[in-house]
N, C-alpha and C positions, 0 to 999 in steps of 0.2 A: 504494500500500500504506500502511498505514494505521500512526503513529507508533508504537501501541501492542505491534504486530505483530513490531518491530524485532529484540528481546535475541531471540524464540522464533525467529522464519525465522534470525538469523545463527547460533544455537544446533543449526538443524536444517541447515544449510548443509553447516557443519563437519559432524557426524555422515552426513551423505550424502556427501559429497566422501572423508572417512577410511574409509569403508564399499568406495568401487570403488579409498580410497586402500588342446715339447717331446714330443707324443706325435704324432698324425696330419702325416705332410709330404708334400707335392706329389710325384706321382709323375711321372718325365721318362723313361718308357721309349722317345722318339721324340724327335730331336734336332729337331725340327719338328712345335710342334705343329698337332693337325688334319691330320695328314700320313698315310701308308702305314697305320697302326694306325687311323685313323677312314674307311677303303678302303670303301663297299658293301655289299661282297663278305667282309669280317671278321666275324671272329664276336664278338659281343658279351662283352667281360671284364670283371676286376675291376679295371679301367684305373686306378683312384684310391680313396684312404679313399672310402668311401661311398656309391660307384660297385660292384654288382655285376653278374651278368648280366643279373639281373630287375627289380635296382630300384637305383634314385638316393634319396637320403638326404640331405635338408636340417634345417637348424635355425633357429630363430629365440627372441627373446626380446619378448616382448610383454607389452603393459598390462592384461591381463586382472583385475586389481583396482586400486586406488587411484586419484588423482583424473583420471588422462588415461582412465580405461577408458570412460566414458560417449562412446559413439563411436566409439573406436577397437579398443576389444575387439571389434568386427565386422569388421578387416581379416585378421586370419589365416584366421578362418572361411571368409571371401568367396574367401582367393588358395585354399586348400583346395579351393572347389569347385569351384573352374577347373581346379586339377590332377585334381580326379575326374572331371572331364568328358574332358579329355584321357586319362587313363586307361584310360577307359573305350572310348576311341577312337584306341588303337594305344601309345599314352604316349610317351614319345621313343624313338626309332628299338627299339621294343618296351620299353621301360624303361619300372616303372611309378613315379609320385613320389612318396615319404614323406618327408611334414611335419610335423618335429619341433617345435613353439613351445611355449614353457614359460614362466607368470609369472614379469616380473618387479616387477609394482606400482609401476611407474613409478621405479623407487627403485635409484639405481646401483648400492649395493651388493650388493643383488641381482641386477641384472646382468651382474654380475663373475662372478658362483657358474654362476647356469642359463647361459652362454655358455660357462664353461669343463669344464662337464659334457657340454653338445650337442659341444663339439671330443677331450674328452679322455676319455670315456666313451662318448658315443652313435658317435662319429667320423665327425659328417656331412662331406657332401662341401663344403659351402661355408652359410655364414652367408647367410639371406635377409631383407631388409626388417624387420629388425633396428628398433624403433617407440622414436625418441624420444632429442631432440639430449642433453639431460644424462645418461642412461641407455649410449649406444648408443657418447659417449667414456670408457665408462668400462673398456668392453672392446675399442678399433679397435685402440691398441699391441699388444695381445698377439693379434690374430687376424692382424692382419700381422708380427709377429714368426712363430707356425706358420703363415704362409705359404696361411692358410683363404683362399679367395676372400671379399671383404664384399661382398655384392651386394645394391643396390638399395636403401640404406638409406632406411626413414620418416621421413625428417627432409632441412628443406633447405641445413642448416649449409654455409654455406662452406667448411669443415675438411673434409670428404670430397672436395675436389678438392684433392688437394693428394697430386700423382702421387710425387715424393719421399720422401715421409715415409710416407705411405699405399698404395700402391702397389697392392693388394690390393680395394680399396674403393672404391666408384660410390656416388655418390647416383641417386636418380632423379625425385624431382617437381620442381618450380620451384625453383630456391635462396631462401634470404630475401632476400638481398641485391636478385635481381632483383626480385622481389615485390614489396619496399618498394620501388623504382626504378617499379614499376607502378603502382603504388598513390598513391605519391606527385605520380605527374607526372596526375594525375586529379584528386586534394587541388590544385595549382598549379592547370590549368587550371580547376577547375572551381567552386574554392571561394577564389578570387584575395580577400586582405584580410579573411580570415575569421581565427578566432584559432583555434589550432591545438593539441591536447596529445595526447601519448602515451603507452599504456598497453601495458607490453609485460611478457613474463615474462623474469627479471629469469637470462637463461644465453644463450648464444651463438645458440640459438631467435631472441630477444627482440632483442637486442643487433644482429646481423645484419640483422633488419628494420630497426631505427634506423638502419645505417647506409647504408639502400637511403634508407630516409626521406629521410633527411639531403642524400644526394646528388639530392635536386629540390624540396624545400620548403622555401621561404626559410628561414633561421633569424629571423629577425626576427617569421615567423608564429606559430611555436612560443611559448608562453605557459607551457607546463608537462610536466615530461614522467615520470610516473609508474609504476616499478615492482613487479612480485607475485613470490613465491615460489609453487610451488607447494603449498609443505605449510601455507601461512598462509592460510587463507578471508576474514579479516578486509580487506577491498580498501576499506572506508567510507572510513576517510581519504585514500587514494588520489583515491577519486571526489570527496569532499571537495574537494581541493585544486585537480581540475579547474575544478571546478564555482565556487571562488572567483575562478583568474586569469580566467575569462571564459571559457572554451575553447567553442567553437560546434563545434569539429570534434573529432572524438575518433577515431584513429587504435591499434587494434591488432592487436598480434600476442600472441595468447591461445589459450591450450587452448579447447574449448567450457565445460567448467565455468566460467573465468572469465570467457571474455562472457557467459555465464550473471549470473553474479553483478554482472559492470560494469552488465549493462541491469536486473536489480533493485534494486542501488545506484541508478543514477540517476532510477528513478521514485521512489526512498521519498523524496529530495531536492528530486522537481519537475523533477529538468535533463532536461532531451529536448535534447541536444548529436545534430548526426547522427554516424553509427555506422561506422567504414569500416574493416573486418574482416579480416586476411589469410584465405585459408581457409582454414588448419590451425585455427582457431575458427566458423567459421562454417556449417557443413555446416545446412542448413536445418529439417530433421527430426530432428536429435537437439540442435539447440540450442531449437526452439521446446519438445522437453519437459522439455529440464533446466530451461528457462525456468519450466516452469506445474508443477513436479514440486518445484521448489524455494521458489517462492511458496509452492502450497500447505503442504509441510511448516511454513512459516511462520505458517500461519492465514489466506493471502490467495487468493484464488480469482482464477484469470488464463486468459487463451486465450493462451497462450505462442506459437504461431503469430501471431496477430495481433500480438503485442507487438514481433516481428523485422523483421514488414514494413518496408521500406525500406531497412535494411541495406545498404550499399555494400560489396562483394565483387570476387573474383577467384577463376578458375577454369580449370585448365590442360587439364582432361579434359570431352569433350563433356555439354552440357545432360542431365538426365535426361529427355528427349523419348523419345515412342514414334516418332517418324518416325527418331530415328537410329538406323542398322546397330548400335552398339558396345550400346548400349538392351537394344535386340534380344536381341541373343544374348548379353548376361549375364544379362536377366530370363528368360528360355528356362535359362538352367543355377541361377539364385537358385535358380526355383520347380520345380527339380528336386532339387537336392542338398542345398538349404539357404534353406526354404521357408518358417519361421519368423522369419527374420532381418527386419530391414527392410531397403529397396530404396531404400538412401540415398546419398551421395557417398561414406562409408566403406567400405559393401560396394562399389560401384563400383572405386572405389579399390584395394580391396583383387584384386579380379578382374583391371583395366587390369596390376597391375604385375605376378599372376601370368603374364598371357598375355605381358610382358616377357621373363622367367625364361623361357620355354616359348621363345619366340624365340632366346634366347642358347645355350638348351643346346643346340636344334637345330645352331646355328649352329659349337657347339663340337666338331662331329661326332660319329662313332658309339662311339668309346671316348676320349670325353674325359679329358685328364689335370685337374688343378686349373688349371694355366696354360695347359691347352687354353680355357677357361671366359673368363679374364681376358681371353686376345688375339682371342675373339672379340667380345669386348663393346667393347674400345678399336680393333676396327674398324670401328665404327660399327652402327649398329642402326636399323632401320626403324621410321618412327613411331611404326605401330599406333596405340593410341585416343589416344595426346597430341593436342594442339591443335595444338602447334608440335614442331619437330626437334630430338631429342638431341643434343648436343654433344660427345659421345664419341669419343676420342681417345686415344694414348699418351700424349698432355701433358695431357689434360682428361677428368675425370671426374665432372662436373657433373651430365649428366642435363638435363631439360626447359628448353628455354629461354626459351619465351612463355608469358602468357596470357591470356586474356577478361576485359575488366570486367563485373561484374554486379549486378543486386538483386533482393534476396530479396523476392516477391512469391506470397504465399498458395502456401507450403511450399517453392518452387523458386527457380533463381537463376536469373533472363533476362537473357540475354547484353545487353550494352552497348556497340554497337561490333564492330571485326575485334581478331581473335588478334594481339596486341603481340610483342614479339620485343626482348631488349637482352643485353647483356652485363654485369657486377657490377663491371665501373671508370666514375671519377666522369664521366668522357668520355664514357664510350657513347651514342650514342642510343635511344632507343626509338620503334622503327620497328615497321608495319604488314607483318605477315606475310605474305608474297605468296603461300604455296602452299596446298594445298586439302586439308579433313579425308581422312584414309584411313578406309575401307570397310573394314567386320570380313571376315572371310574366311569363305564360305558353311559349310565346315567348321567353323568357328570355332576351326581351331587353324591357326597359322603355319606358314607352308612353310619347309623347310629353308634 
């Protein structure tokens, strides 16, 4: 891109990024839950807030504008038509699911407000997939203070495991901490005496991957290590600074906007450092258009696809292949319910952790209470489309434990290797996952 080009793309950047930028409590009518009350043979009640005979009531808070929306504003959509499809094919044990998600433009404060309306107003049954680590602590104390289920949070923070203080709350994709342990031990093996910097967003997101980093990349490799806020587009000097200590390796953990912007910072520079992306930034098809969507606004005409190829990634849910089952039967419900969308890692994403939800409430029986919900989820959960095995537990509520290295090659990410597998202390290993993808289920809804 071209010098002159520089004040108008960073000008149009910022305006595209500002543009997308006590009452309900657990009911314990059964000293056991999943007991006598979730029999068969019951009749279907108003077992919990939010829980009637005909329908279950969820909520969420999502980034439906501001600068995480590029991307992620497709995962409520996506877990949505997973519940329509289920719906449409009996719903849980006849219960049909309404999903409440309400912006919050990425922005805590708003967070606060649309999460205590979805509990204290709408009085859903339980918080789902709640999108987005600075966002999602802005409301966990008080959704475990009333006692709401958090289920399944968008985010890999460390702080959702932490059965103590949270007790109410499951994450569910990779945590960061493993990730950067993933990622990292790829960076050692694979880039041994290369110089090393990192670009991360500058909140427990960011912070948490540095500290997976940390635990396998020498420090003596690291050269520089640089972070973003989200509401600042301005990252030049950041990439600046890479670009002075030497850095060959560039290591982040970024929304898509900003590796958006790290990879057009480092063309207007010359630096071609390679790129090695957590994948909460790297989704293929919506960073190759923020890529060519943002140049242009600039005045520079790009094939933003081309411009990603290479990209070093990871990925805890299976390849978007047509030969795999999970493929399958989310494109079978996309190009039914929600046919418009793209057919990217975020709708994927977004479908994988609805047919989660769809798992637990089964499992929570037929007239779940709130902490019928919780003690089925911390007795473990079956795969489904993860790559690797939940970790779920009464002491742990982590969520995915492995996954894929990959690169991004003409719009997709081709696996790199077997499904990884560690734990987020400095000890751990990371070990080769012995066991075998699971098969969508011909219904495509999970068995009780």
């Amino acid at each position: 891109m071209k010098r002159t080009h520089r004040r108008r793309w960073q000008a149009a950047a910022i305006m595209t990024v500002a543009a997308f930028t006590v009452a309900a409590c657990s009911s314990s009518s059964s000293s056991s839950p999943g007991a006598a009350s979730n029999s068969s043979s019951a009749a279907l009640t108003a077992s919990a807030p939010g829980i009637t005979a005909t329908t279950i009531t969820i909520g969420s808070h999502q980034p439906l504008t501001g600068p995480a929306a590029p991307g992620y504003s497709e995962i409520a959509p996506a877990a949505n038509a997973y519940f329509s499809y289920v719906n449409a094919n009996g719903g849980v044990y006849g219960r049909k699911i309404v999903y409440k998600y309400l912006d919050d433009g990425y922005d805590p404060t708003k967070t606060a407000s649309v999460v205590h309306q979805l509990v204290l107003q709408d009085n859903v049954y339980a918080i789902f997939n709640g999108l987005g680590t600075p966002t999602h602590l802005a409301t966990v104390s008080f959704l475990n203070a009333q006692k709401v289920p958090d289920v399944f949070v968008a985010s890999g923070c460390e702080c959702w495991n932490d059965t103590s203080k949270y007790p109410q709350t499951f994450g569910w994709q990779l945590d960061y901490v493993r990730e950067g342990k993933i990622l990292g031990n790829y960076v050692k093996q694979h880039f041994a005496g290369k110089k090393v910097a990192y670009f991360y967003q500058n909140d427990e997101f960011g912070l948490d991957g540095v500290k997976g980093l940390n635990m396998e990349i020498p420090a003596s490799s690291v050269v520089s290590k640089q972070s973003y806020v989200p509401t600042n587009t301005n990252i030049a000097p950041a990439v600046t600074a890479m670009h002075a200590a030497g850095a060959q390796v560039v290591v982040a953990f970024s929304i898509p906007a900003f590796t958006a912007l790290l990879k057009l910072n480092s063309l207007k520079l010359g630096y071609s450092p390679t790129l090695v992306v957590s994948s909460v930034g790297s989704d293929p098809i919506t960073l190759g258009g923020l890529v060519t969507a943002y140049a242009k606004q600039g005045g520079a005409t790009v094939n933003g696809n081309q411009l990603i190829n290479g990209i070093i990634t990871d990925a805890y849910l299976p390849a978007l292949s047509t030969s795999d089952s999970w493929y399958v039967l989310f494109k079978k419900i996309h190009d039914q319910y929600e046919p418009k969308a793209p057919l990217d890692g975020n709708f994927f994403y977004g479908m994988s952790v609805g047919y989660t939800f769809v798992q637990a409430m089964l499992k929570a029986g037929k007239n779940p209470t709130r902490a019928d919900l919780v003690t089925a989820i911390q007795g473990g959960m079956p795969q489904g489309p993860a790559v690797a095995p939940y970790s779920y537990s009464s002491s742990d509520h982590a969520g995915i434990t492995g996954a894929y290295m990959g690169v991004i090659q003409n719009g997709v990410v081709v696996q790199q290797g077997s499904v990884l597998v560690t734990d987020t202390s400095a000890s751990g290993a990371i070990t080769t996952y012995s066991g075998t993808e699971q098969q969508a289920p011909a219904s495509g809804i999970p068995s009780p």
